[in-house]
C-alpha positions as CSV (number, residue, x, y, z in Angstrom):
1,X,118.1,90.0,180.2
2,X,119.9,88.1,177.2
3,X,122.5,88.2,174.8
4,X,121.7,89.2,171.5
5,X,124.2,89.9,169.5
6,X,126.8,92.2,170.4
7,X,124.1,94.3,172.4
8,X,122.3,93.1,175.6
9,X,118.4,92.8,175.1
10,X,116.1,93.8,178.4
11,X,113.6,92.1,177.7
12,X,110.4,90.2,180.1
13,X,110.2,87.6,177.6
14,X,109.8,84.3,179.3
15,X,112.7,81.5,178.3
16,X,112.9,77.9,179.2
17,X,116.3,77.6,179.6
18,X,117.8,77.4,182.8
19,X,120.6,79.1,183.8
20,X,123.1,78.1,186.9
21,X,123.2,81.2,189.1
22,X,125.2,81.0,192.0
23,X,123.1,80.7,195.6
24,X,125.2,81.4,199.2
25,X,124.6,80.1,202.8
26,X,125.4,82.0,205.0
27,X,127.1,80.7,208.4
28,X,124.9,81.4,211.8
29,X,128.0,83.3,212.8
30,X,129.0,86.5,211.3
31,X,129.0,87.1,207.8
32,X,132.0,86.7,206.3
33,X,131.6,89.3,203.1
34,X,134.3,90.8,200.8
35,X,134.4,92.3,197.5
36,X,134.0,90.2,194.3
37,X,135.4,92.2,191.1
38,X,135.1,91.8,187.5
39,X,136.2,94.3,185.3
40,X,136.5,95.1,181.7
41,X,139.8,96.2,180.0
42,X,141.2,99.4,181.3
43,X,139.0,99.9,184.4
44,X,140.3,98.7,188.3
45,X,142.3,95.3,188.5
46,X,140.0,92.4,189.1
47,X,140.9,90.5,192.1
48,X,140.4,86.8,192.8
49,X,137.6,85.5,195.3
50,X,135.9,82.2,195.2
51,X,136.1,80.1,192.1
52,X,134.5,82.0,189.3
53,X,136.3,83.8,186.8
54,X,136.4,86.8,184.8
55,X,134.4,86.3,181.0
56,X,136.5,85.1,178.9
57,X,136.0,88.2,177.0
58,X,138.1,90.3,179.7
59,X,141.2,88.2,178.0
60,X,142.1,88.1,182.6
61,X,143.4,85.0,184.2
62,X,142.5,85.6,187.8
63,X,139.4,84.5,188.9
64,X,136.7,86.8,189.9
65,X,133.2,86.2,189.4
66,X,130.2,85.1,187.9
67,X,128.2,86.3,185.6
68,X,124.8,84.8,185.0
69,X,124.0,86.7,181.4
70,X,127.2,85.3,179.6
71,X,130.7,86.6,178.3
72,X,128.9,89.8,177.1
73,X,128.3,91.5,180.3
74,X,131.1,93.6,181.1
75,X,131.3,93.7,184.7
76,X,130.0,92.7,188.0
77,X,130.4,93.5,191.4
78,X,129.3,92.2,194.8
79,X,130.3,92.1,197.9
80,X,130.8,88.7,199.1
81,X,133.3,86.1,199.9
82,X,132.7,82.1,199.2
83,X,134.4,79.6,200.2
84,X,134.5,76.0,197.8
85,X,132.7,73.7,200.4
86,X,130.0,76.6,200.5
87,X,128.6,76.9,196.9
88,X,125.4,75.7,195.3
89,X,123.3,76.7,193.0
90,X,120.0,77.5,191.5
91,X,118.7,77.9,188.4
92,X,116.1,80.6,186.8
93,X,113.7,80.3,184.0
94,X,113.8,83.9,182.8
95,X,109.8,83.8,183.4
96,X,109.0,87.4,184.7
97,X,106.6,87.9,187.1
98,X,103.3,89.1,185.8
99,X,103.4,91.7,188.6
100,X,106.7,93.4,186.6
101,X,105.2,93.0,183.3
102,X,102.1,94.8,183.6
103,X,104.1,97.5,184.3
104,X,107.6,97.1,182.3
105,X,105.7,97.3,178.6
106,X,108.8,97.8,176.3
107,X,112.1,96.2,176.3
108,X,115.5,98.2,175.2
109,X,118.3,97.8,173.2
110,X,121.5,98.5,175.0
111,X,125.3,97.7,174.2
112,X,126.5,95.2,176.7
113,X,129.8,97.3,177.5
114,X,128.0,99.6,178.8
115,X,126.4,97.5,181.6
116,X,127.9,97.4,185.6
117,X,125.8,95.1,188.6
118,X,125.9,96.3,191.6
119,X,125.1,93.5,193.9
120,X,125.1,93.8,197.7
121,X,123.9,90.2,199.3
122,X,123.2,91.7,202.9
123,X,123.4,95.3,203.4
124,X,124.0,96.2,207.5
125,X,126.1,93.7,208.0
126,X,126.7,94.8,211.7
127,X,123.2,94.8,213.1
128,X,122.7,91.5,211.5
129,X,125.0,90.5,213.9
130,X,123.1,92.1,216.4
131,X,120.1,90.5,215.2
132,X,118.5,94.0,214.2
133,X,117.1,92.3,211.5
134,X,115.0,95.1,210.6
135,X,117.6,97.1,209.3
136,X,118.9,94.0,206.7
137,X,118.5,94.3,202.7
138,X,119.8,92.3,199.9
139,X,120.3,94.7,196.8
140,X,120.3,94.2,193.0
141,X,121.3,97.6,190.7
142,X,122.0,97.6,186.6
143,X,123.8,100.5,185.7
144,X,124.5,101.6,181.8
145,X,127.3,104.1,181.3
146,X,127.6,104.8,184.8
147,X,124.0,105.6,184.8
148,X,121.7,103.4,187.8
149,X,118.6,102.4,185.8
150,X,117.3,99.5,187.4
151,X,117.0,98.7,191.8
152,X,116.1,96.5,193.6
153,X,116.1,96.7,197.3
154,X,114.3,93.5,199.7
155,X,113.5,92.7,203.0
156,X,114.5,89.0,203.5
157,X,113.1,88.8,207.4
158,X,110.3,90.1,206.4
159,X,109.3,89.4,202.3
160,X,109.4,93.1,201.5
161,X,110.5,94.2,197.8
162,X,110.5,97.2,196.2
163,X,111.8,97.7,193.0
164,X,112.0,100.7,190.1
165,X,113.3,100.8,186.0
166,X,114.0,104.0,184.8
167,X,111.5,105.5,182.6
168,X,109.3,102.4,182.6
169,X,107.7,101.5,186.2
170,X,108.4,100.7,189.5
171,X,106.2,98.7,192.2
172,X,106.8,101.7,195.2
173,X,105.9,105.5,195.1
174,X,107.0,108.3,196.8
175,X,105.0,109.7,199.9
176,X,102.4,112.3,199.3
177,X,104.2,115.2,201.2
178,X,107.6,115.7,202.7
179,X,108.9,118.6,205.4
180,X,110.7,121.5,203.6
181,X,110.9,123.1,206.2
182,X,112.0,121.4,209.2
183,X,112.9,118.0,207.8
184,X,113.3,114.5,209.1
185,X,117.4,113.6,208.3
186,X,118.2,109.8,208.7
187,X,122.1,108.9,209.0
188,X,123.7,105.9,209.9
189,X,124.2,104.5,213.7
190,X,127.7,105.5,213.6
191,X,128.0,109.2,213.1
192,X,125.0,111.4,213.9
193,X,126.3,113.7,216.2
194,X,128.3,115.9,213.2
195,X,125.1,115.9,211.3
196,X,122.7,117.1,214.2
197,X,124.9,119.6,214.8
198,X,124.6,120.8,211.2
199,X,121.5,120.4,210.7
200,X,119.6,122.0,213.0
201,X,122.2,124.9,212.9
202,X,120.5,125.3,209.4
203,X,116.8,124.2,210.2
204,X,115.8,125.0,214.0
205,X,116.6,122.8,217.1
206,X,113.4,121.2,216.4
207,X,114.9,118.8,213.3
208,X,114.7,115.1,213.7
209,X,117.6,113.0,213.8
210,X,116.8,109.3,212.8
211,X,119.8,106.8,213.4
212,X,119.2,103.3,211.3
213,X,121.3,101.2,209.9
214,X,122.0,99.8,205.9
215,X,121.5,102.0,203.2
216,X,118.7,100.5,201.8
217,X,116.5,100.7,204.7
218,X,117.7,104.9,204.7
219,X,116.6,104.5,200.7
220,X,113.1,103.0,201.6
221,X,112.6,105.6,204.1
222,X,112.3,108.2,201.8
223,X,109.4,106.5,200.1
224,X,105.5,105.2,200.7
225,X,106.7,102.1,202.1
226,X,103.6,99.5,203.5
227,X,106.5,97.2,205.4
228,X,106.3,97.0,208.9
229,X,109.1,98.7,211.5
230,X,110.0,100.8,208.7
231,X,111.0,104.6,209.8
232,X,109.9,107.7,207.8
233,X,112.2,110.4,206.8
234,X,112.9,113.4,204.4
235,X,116.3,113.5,203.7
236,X,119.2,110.8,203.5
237,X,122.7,111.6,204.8
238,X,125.8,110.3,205.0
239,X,128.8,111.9,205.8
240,X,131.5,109.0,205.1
241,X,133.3,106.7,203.0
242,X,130.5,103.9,201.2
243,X,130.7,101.4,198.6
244,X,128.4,101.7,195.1
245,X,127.1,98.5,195.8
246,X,125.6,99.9,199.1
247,X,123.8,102.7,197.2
248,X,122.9,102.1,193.7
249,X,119.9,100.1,193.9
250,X,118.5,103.0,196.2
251,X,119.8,105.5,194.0
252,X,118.1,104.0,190.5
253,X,114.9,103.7,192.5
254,X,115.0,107.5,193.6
255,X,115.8,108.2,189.8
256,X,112.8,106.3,188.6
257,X,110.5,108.1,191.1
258,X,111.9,111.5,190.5
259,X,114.2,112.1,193.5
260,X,117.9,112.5,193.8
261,X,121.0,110.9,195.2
262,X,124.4,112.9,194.4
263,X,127.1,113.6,196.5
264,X,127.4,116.4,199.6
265,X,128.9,118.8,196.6
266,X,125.1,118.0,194.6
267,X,127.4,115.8,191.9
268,X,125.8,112.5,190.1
269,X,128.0,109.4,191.0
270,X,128.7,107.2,188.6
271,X,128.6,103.9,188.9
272,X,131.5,102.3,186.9
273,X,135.1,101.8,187.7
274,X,136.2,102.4,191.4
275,X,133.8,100.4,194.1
276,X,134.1,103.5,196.3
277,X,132.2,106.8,196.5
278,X,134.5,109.0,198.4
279,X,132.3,112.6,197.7
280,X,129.5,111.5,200.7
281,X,125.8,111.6,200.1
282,X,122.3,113.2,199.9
283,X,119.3,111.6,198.5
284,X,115.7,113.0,198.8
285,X,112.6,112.5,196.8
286,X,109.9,115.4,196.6
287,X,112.2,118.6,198.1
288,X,114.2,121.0,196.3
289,X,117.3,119.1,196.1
290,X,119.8,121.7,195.0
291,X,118.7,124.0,197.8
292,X,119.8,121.0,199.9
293,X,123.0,121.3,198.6
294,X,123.6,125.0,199.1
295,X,122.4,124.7,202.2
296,X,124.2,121.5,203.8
297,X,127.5,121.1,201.7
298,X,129.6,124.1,202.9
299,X,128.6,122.6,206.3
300,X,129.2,119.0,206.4
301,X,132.6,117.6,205.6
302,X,133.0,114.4,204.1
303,X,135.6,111.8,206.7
304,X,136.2,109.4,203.9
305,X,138.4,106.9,206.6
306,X,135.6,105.9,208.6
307,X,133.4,103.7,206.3
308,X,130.0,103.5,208.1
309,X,126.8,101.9,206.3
């Protein structure tokens, strides 16, 4: 991705110049993450973190964050906190991968105001502290207007990457059949005993509860995934309070393959503006989706005060 003009280009044209992007250690200890903000005039109030700062193009004086694509991108957030004796850096050709070219064969035009990153640097933060490692994801998402067009959800104990564009290709498919009938629900470790009890009210006592942690491991279990330790399910739930930055990568890849991630009430969440999505969620891939909806959201209330991943 680069700057042309007053539009962004997407493009998997290789360029020699470097750019500095910034790299985090994290401690052996806990993680110490927190939310880094950027935003454009007349969205939230950036916040300061670290020593970045805002584009010069926001006109703000606080410092936020980073942007690696220039003074044109509009907005970027993460979810991270760094301190000064902590940061480094690395740098990145803009050489694609052949792997993503063969299958990414046009580039697009699109205005950079229109662009939000979503960028989580370790999703289940609390079983990586209980060395459940299996559970952990780092997760890259472009959104334009609101709309998740480009995930990226990986695996960094164990290599694993999966990764979908929007109308142009994706390196992960969807399974070849999924249980209508009496499906498999995943939900986070925190609150499956309100879903159960939902769920197989509507499906039969026979319906499988899986309880997993980080969103985009309950993202990948939707999908053909070859990693090992990774569970299978049909449906994605979750009944609470979550951060954009913990879904959209998994929601752009469900887009690309042709599923769905809305809210309980079956609405599209957008991904600009407020970090939160208060409405809870549903994603599936390969199942009537809307008769998900009717089914489940009467049902299931959404407790918006107990964030759970």
């Amino acid at each position: 991705m680069r700057n042309k003009g007053p539009s962004t280009y997407i493009s998997h044209s290789a360029n020699p110049t470097p750019i500095a992007v910034p790299h985090r250690h994290f401690p052996s200890s806990q993680p110490r993450l927190t939310r880094m903000y950027c935003a454009p005039p007349g969205t939230a109030t950036p916040r300061p973190v670290g020593k970045e700062r805002c584009p010069s193009a926001h006109n703000q004086e606080e410092p936020t964050t980073y942007s690696p694509w220039g003074d044109s991108t509009r907005e970027v957030n993460t979810e991270e906190k760094v301190d000064a004796n902590e940061e480094d850096s690395i740098s990145w050709d803009r050489d694609i991968p052949d792997d993503i070219k063969d299958k990414i064969k046009t580039s697009k035009h699109v205005a950079s105001e229109s662009i939000t990153i979503w960028i989580d640097p370790l999703d289940a933060t609390h079983e990586y502290t209980e060395n459940l490692v299996n559970y952990v994801t780092t997760m890259v998402c472009v959104a334009v207007n609101g709309k998740p067009v480009i995930g990226v959800v990986h695996k960094p104990f164990t290599g694993y990457t999966a990764w979908a564009m929007v109308d142009e290709g994706a390196n992960i498919k969807k399974r070849n059949s999924y249980n209508e009938k009496t499906p498999t629900f995943i939900v986070s470790r925190s609150h499956s005993g309100q879903v159960k009890e939902v769920t197989r009210q509507t499906f039969g006592n026979k319906t499988e509860i899986l309880s997993a942690g980080g969103a985009g491991y309950k993202v990948l279990s939707l999908l053909d995934v070859s990693a090992n330790e990774q569970e299978t399910a049909d449906v994605y739930i979750h009944v609470t309070y979550i951060k954009k930055w913990d879904i959209c990568a998994g929601n752009a890849i469900l887009n690309a393959l042709g599923g769905h991630m809305t809210t309980l009430k079956g609405e599209e969440i957008s991904y600009t503006g407020s970090e939160q999505n208060e409405g809870g969620l549903l994603a599936s891939i390969g199942m009537d989706h809307s008769a998900l909806v009717d089914k489940l959201a009467k049902k299931i209330s959404v407790n918006a005060k107990k964030p759970a991943k």
